[in-house]
mmCIF file as gemmi writes it, N, C-alpha and C atoms, coordinates in Angstrom:
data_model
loop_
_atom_site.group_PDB
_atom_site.id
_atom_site.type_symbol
_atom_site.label_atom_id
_atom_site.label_alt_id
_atom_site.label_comp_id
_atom_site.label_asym_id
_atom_site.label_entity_id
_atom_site.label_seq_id
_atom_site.pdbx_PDB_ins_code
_atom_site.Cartn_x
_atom_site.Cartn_y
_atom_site.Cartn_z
_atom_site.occupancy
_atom_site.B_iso_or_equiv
_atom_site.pdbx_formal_charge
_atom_site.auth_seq_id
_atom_site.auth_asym_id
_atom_site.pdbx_PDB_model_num
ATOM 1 N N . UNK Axp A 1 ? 83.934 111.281 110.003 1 0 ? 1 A 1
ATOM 2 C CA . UNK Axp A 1 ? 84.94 110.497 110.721 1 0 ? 1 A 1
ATOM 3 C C . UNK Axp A 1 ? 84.414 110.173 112.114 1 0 ? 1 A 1
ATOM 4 N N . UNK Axp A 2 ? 84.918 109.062 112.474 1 0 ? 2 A 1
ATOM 5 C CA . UNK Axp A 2 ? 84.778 108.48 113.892 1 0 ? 2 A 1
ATOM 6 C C . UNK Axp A 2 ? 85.23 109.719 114.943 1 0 ? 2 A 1
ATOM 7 N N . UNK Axp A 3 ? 84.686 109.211 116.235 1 0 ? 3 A 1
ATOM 8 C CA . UNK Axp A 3 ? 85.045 109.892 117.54 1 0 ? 3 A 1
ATOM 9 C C . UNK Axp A 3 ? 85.873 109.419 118.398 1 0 ? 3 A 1
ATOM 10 N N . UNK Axp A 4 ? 87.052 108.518 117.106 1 0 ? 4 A 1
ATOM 11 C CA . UNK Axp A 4 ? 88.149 108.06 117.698 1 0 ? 4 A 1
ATOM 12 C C . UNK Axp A 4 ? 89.332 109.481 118.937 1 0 ? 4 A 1
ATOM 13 N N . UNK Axp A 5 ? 89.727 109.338 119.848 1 0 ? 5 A 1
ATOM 14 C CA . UNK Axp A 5 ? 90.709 110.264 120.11 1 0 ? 5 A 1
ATOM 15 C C . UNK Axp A 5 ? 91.913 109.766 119.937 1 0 ? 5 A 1
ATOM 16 N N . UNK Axp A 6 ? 92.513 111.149 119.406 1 0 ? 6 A 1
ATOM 17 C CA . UNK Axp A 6 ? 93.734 110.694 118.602 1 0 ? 6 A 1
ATOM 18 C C . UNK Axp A 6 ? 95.174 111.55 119.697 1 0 ? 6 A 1
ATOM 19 N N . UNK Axp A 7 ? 96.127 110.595 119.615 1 0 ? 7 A 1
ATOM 20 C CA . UNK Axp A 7 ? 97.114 110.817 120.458 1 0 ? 7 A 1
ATOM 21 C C . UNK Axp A 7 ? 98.543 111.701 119.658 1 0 ? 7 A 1
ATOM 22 N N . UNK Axp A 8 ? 98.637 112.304 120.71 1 0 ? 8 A 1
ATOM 23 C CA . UNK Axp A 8 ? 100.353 113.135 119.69 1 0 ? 8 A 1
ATOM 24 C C . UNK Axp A 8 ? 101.357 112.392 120.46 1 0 ? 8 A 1
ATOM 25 N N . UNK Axp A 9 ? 102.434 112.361 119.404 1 0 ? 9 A 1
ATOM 26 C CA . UNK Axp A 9 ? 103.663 111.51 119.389 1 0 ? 9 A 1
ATOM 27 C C . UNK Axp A 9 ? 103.958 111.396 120.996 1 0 ? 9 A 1
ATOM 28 N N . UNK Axp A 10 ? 104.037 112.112 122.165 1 0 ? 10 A 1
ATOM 29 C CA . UNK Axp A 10 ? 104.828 111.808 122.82 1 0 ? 10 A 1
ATOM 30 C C . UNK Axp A 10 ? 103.426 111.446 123.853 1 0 ? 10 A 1
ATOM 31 N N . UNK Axp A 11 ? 102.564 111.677 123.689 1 0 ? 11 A 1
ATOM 32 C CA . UNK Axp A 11 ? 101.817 110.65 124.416 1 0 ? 11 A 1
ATOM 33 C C . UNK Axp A 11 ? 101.524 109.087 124.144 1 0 ? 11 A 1
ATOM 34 N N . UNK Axp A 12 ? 101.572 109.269 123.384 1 0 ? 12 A 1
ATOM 35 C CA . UNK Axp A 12 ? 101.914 107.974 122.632 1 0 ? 12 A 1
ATOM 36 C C . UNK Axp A 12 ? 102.567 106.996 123.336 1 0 ? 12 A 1
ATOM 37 N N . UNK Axp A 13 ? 104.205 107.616 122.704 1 0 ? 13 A 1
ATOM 38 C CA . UNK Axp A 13 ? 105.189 106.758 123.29 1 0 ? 13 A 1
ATOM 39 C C . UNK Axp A 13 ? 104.925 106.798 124.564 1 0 ? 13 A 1
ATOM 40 N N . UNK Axp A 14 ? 104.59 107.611 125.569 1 0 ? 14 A 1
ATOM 41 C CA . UNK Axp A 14 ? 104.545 107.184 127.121 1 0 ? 14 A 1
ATOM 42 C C . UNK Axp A 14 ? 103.629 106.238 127.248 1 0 ? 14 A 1
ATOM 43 N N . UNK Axp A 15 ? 102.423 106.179 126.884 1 0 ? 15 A 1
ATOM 44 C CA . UNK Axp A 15 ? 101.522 104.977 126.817 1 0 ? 15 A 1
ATOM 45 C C . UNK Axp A 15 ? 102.269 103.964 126.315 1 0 ? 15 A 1
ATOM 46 N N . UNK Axp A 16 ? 102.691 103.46 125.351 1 0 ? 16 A 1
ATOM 47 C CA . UNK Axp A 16 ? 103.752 102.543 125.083 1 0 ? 16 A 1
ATOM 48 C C . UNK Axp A 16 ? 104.855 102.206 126.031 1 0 ? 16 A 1
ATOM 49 N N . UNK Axp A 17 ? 105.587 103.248 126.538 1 0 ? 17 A 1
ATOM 50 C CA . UNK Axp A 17 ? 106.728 102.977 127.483 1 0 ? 17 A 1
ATOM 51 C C . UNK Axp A 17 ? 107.817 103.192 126.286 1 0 ? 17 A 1
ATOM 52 N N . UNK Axp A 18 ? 107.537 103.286 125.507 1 0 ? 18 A 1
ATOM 53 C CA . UNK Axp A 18 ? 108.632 103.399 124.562 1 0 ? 18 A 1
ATOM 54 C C . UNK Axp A 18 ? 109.553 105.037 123.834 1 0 ? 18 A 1
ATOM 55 N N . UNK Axp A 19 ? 110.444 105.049 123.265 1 0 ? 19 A 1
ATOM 56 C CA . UNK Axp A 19 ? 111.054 106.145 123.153 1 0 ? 19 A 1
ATOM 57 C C . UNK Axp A 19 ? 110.24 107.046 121.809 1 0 ? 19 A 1
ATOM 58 N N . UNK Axp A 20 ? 110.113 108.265 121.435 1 0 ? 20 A 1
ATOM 59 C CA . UNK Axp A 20 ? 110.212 108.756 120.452 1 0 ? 20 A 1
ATOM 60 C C . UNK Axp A 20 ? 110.167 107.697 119.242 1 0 ? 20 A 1
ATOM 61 N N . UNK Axp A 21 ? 111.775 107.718 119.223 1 0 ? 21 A 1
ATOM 62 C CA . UNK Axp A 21 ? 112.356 106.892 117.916 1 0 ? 21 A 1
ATOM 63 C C . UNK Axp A 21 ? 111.783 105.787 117.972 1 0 ? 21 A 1
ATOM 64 N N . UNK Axp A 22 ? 111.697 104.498 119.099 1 0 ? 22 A 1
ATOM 65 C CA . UNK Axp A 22 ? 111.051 103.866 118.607 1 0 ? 22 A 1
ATOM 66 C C . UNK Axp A 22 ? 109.684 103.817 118.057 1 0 ? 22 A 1
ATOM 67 N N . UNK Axp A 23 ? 108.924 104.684 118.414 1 0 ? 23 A 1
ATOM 68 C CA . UNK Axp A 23 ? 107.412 104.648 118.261 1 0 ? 23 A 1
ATOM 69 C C . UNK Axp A 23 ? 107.751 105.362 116.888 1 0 ? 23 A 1
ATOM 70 N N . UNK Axp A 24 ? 108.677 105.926 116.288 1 0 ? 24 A 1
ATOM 71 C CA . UNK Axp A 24 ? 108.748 106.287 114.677 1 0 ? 24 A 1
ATOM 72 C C . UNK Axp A 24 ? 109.001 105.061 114.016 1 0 ? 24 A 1
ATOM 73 N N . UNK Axp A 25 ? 109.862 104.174 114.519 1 0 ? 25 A 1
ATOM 74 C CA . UNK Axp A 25 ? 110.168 103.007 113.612 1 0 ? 25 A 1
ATOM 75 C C . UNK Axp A 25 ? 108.947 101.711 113.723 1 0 ? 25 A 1
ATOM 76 N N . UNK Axp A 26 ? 108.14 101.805 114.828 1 0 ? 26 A 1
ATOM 77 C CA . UNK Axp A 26 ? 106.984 101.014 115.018 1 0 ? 26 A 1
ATOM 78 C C . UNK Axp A 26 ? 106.389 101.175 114.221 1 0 ? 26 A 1
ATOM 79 N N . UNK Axp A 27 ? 105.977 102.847 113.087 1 0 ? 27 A 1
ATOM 80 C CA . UNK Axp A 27 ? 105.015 103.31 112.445 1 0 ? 27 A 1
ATOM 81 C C . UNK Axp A 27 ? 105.917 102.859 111.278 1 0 ? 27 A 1
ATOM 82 N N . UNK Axp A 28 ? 107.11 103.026 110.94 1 0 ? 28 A 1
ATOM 83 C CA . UNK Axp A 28 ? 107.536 103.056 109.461 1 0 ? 28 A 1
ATOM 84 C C . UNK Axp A 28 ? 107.724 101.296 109.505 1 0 ? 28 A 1
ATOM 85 N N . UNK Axp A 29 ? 107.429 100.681 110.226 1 0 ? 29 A 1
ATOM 86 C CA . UNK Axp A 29 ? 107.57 98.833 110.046 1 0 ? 29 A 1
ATOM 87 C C . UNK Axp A 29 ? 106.089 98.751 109.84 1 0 ? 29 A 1
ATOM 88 N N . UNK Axp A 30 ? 105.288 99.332 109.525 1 0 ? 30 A 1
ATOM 89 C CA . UNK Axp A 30 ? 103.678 99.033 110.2 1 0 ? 30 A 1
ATOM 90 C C . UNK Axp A 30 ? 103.132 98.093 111.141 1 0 ? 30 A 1
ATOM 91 N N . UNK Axp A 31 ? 103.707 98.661 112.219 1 0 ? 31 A 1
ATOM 92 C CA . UNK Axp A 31 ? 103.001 98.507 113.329 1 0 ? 31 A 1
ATOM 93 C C . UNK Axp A 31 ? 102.047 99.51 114.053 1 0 ? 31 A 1
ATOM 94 N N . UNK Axp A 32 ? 101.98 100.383 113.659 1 0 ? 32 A 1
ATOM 95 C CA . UNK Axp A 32 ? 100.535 101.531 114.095 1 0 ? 32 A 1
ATOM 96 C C . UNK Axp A 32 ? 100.949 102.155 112.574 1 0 ? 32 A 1
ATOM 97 N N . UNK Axp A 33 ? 99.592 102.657 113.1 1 0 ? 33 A 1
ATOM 98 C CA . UNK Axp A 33 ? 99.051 103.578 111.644 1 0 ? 33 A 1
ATOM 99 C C . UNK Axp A 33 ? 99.725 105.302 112.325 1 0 ? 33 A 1
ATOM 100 N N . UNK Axp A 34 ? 100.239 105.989 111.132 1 0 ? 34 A 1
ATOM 101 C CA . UNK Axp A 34 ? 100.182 107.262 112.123 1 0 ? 34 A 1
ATOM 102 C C . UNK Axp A 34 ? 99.1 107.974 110.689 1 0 ? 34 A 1
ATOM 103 N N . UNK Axp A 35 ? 98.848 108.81 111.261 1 0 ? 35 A 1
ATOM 104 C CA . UNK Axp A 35 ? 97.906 109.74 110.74 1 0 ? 35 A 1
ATOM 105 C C . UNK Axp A 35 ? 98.164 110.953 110.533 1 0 ? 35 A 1
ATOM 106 N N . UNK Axp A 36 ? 97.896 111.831 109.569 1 0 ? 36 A 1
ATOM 107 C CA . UNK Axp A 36 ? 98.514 113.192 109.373 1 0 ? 36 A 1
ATOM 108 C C . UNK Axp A 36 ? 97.651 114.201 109.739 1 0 ? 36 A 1
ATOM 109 N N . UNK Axp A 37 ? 98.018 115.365 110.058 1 0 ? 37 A 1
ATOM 110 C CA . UNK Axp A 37 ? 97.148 116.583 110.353 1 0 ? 37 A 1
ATOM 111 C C . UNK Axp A 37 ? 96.995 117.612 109.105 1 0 ? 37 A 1
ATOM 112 N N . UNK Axp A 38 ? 96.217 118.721 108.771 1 0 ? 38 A 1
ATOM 113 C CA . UNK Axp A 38 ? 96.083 119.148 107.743 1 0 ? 38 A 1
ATOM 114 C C . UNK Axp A 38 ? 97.762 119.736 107.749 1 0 ? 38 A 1
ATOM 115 N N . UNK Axp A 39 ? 97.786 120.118 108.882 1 0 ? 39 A 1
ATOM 116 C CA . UNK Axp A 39 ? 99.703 120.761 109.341 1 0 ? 39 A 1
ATOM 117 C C . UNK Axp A 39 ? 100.563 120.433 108.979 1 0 ? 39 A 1
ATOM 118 N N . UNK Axp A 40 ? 100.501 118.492 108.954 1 0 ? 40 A 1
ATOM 119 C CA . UNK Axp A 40 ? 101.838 117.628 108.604 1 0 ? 40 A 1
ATOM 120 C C . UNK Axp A 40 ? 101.994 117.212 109.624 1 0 ? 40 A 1
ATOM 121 N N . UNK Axp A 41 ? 101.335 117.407 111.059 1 0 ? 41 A 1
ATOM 122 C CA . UNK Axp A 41 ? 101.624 116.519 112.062 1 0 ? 41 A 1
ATOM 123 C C . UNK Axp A 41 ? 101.096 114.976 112.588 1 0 ? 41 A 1
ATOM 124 N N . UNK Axp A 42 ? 102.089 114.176 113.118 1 0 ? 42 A 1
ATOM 125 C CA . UNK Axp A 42 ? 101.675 113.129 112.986 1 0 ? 42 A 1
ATOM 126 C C . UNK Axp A 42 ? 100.476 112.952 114.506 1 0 ? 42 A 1
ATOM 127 N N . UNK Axp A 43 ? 99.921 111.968 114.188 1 0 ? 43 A 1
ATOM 128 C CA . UNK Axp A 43 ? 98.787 111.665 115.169 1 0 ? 43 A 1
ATOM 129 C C . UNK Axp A 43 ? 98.663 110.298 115.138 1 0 ? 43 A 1
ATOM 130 N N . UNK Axp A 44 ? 98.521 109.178 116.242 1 0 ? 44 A 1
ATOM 131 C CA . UNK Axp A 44 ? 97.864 108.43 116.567 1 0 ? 44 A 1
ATOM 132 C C . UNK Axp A 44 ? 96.484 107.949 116.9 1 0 ? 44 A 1
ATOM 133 N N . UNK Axp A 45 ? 95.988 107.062 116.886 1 0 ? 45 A 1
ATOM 134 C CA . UNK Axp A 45 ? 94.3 106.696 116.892 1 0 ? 45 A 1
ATOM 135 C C . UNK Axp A 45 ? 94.65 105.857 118.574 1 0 ? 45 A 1
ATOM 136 N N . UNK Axp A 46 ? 93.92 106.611 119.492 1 0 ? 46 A 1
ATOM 137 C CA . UNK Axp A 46 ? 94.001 105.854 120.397 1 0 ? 46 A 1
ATOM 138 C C . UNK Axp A 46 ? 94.148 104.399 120.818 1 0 ? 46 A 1
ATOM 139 N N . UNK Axp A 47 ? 92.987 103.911 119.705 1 0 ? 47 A 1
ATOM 140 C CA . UNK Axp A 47 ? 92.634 102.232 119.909 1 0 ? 47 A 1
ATOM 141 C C . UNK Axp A 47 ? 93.958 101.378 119.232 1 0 ? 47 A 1
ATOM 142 N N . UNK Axp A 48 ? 94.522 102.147 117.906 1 0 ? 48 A 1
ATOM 143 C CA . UNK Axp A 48 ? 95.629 101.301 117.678 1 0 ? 48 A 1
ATOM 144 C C . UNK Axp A 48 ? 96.602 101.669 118.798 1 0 ? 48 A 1
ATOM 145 N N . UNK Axp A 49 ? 96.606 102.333 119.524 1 0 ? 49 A 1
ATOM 146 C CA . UNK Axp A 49 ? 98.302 102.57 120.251 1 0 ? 49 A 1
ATOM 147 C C . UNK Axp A 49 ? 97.799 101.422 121.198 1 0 ? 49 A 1
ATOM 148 N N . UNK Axp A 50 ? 96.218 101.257 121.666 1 0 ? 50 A 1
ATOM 149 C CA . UNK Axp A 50 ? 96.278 100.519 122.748 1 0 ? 50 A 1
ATOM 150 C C . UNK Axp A 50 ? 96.477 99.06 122.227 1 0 ? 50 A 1
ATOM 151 N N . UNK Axp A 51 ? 96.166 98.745 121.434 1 0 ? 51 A 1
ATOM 152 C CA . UNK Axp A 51 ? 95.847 97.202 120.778 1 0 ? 51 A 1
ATOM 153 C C . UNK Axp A 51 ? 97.636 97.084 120.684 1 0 ? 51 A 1
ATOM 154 N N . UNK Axp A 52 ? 98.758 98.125 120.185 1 0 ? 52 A 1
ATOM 155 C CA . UNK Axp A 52 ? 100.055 97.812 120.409 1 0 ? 52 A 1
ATOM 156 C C . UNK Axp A 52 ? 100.259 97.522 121.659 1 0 ? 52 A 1
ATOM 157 N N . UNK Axp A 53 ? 99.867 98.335 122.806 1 0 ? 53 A 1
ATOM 158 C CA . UNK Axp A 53 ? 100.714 98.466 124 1 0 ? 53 A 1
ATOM 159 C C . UNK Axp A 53 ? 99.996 96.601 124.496 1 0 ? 53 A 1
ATOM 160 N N . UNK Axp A 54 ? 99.032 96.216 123.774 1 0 ? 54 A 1
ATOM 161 C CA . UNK Axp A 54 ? 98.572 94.882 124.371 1 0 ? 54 A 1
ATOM 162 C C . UNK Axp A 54 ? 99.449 93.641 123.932 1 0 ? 54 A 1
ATOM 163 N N . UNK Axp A 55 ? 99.725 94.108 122.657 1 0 ? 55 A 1
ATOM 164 C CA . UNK Axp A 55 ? 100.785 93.463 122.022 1 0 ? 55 A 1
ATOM 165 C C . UNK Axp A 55 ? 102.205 93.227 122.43 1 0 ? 55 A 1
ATOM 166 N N . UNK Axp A 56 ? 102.741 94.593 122.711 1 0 ? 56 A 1
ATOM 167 C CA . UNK Axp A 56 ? 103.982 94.785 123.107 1 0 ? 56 A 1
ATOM 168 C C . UNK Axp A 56 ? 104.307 94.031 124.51 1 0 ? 56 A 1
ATOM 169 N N . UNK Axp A 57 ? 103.103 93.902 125.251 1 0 ? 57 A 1
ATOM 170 C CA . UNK Axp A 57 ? 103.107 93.386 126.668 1 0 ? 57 A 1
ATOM 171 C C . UNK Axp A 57 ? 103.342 91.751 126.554 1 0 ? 57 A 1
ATOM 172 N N . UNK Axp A 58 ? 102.214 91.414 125.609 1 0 ? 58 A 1
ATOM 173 C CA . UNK Axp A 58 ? 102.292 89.936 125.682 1 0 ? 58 A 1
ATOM 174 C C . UNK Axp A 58 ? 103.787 89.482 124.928 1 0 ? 58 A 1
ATOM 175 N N . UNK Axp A 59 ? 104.705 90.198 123.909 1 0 ? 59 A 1
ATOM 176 C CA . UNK Axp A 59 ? 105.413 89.864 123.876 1 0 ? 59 A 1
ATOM 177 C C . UNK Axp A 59 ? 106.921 90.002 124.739 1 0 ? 59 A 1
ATOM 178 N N . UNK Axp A 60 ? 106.884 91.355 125.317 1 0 ? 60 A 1
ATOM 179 C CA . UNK Axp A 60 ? 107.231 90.629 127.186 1 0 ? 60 A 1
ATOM 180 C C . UNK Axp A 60 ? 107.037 89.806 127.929 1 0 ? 60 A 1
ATOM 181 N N . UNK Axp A 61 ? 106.007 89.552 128.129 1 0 ? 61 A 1
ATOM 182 C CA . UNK Axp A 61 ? 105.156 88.443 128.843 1 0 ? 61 A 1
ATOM 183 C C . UNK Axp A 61 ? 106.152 86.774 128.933 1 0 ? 61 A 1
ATOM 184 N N . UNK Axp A 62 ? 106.213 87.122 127.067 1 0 ? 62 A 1
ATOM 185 C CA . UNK Axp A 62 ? 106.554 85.581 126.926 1 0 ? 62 A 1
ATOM 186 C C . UNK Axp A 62 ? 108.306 85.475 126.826 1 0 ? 62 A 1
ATOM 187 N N . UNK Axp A 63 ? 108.785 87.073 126.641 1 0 ? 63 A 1
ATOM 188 C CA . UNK Axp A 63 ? 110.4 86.43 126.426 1 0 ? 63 A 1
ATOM 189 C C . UNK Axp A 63 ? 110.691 86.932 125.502 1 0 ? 63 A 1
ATOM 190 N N . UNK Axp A 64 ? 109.861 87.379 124.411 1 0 ? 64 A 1
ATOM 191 C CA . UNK Axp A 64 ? 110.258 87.153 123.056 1 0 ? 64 A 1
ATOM 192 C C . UNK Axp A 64 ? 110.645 88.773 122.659 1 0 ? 64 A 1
């Protein structure tokens, strides 16, 4: 596997700006990938949270 770093839920959402819940319903609409741990915990891939938070901006940006 890559030497992606991978983010836990509530760092996440702070990088996002967004709540918990939403960053659960971002993942169950597929909008990020979440990733599992051997544990059952969920994890983020850095590069997708950022490629959202680029997303999420420009669609502020515009209104929408």
């Amino acid at each position: 596997m890559d030497d992606v770093r991978m983010m836990r839920p509530a760092e996440a959402a702070d990088a996002l700006g967004v709540s918990l819940a939403r960053l659960r319903r971002l993942a169950a609409c597929g909008r990020l990938v979440t990733v599992r741990t051997l544990g059952g915990h969920r994890r983020y891939r850095e590069d997708d949270v950022l490629a959202l938070q680029r997303w999420l901006q420009s669609r502020r940006a515009i209104g929408a």
